[in-house]
N, C-alpha and C positions, 0 to 999 in steps of 0.2 A: 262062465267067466273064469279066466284063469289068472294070476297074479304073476306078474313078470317086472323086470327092473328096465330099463331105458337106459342105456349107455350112449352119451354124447361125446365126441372128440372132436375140440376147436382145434382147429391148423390155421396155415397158410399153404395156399395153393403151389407153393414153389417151395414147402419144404419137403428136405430127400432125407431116404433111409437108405444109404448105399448107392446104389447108381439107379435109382427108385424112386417115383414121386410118391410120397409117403400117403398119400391118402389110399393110392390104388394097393400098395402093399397092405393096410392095413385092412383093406376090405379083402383082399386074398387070404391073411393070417385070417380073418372069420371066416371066411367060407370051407379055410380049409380044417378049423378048429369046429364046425358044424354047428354054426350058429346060424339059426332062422336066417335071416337077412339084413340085409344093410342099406344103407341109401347115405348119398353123398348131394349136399347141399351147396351149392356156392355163394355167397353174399355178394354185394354190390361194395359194399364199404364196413369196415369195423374198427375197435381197436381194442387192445390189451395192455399186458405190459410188454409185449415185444413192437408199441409204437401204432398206428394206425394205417389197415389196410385199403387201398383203395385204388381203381383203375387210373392209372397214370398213361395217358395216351400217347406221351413223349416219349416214353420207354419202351424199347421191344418187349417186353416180361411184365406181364400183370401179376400182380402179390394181393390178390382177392381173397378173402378167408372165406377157409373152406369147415363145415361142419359133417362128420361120418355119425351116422347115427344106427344103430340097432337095438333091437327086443328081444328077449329072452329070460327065460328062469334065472332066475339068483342063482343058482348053481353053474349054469353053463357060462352065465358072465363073469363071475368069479373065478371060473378057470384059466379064462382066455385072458385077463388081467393083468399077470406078469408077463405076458406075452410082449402087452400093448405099452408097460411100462417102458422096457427094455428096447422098444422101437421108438416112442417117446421122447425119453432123457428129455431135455432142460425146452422141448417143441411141444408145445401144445398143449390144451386144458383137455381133464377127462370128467366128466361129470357122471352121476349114477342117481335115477330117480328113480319112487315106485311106481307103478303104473297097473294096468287092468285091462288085458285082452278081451272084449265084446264077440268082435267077429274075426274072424282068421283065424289062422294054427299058426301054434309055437308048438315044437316037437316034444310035449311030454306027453306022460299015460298020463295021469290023471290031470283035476282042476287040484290048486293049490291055495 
């Protein structure tokens, strides 16, 4: 059993980092920062405080929220944090829980 944190990032599917759809960049900033893995969710409908997203059939552009999710050591999350900040700014919640690897690998020597 190993002891790892769970990093959640709420978006919108249509929001950009540069000339970038911000979820696809931020699963590249982990991959390339060496973070176990990622997985990117898209919802049907939500809302925040940036109003409620939901498929609007009348519009070319759907505004679905989207959730990027990855596992890893408190250390490795912690690093890559200012990273996600700074891709962030005033788009998107970041949430951090603890959690408990069973089965799979996360890249450390030992259990924690």
């Amino acid at each position: 059993m190993i002891k790892v944190k769970i990093l959640r990032i709420y978006l919108r599917e249509g929001d950009k980092f540069k000339d970038d759809v911000m979820y696809k960049h931020i699963v590249k900033i982990l991959k390339k920062e060496g973070i176990s893995g990622a997985t990117v969710y898209k919802g049907i409908c939500g809302y925040g405080v940036r109003g409620i997203a939901e498929m609007d059939i009348f519009r070319l552009s759907i505004n679905l929220p989207v959730v990027v999710e990855c596992i890893d050591t408190e250390e490795n999350i912690n690093r890559v944090l200012p990273k996600l900040y700074e891709i962030l700014k005033d788009n998107g919640l970041i949430t951090i829980i603890d959690g408990y690897v069973y089965k799979g690998e996360i890249h450390v020597g030992e259990d924690k």
